[in-house]
C-alpha positions as CSV (number, residue, x, y, z in Angstrom):
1,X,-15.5,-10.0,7.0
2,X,-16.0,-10.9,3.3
3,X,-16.1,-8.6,0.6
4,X,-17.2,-8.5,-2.8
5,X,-14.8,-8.0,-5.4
6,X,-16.8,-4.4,-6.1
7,X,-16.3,-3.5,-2.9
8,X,-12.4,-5.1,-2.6
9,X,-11.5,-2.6,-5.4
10,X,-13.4,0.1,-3.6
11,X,-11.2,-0.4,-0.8
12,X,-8.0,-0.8,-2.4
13,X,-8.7,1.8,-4.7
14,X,-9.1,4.2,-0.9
15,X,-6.0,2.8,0.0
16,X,-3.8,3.3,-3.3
17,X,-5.2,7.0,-3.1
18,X,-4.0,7.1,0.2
19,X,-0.6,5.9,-1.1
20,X,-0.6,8.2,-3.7
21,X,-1.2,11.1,-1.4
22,X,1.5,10.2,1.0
23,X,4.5,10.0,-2.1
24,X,3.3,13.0,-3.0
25,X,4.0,14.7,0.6
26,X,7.4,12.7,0.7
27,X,8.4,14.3,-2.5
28,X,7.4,17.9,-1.7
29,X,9.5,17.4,1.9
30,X,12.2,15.7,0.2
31,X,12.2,19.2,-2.1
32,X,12.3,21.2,0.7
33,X,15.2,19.6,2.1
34,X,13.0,17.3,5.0
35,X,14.7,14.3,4.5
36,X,13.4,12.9,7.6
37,X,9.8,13.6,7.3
38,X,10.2,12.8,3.2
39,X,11.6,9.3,4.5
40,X,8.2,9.0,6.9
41,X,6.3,9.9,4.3
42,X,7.3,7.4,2.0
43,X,7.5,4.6,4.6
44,X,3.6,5.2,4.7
45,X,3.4,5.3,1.1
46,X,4.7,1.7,1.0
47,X,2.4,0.8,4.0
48,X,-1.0,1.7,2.3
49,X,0.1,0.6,-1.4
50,X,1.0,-2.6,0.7
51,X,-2.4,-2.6,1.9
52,X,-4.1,-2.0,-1.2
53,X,-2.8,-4.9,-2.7
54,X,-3.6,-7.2,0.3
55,X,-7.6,-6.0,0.3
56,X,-7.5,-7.2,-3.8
57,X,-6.0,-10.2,-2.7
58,X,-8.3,-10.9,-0.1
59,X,-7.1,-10.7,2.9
60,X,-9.7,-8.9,5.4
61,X,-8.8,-5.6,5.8
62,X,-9.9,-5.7,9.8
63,X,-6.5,-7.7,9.5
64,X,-4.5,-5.1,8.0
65,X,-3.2,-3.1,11.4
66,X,0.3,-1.4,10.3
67,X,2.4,-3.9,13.1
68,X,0.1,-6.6,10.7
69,X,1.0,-5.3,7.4
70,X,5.0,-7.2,7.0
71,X,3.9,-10.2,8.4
72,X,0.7,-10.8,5.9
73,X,2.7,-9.6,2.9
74,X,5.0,-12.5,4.0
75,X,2.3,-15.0,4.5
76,X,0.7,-14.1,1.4
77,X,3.7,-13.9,-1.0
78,X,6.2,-16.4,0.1
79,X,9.6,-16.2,-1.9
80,X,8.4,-18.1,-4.8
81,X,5.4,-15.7,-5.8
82,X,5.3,-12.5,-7.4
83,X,3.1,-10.0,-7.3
84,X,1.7,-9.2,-10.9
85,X,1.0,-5.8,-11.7
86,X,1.7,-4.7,-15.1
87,X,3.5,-1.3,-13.8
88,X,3.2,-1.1,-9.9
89,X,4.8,2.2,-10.4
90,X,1.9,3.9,-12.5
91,X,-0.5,2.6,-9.6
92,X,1.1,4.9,-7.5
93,X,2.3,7.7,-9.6
């Protein structure tokens, strides 16, 4: 499957919303003292953020399974790249 860029930010911008939904589930269980489901929460956070940034980089999202997900982030970003957002943090905040 290839994407246009249009639709590669459509995507990733499904998947960051996602991400965003899942943080904000992990913080309301961490609040209310579910650290194990906060924990699950934000594992899946991770995941879909993850995810996000793989669809922008093109990588085809039929790809992107969960037991995927590691092993492309380490294909795609070997030790010597970064990835370059200018705040990943206010992506997902």
């Amino acid at each position: 499957m290839t994407l246009e860029q249009q639709d590669k930010k459509s995507l990733s911008d499904v998947r960051m919303a996602k991400a965003r939904e899942f943080l904000k589930d992990a913080r309301a269980n961490l609040s209310e003292g579910r650290h194990g489901t906060a924990v699950n929460r934000s594992y899946y956070a991770a995941l879909s953020a993850a995810r996000s940034i793989l669809i922008l980089e093109g990588v085809n999202p039929e790809l992107i399974a969960r037991p995927r997900t590691l092993s492309l982030i380490a294909v795609n970003w070997p030790e010597n790249r970064a990835v370059r957002c200018s705040n990943f943090s206010d992506m997902i905040e």
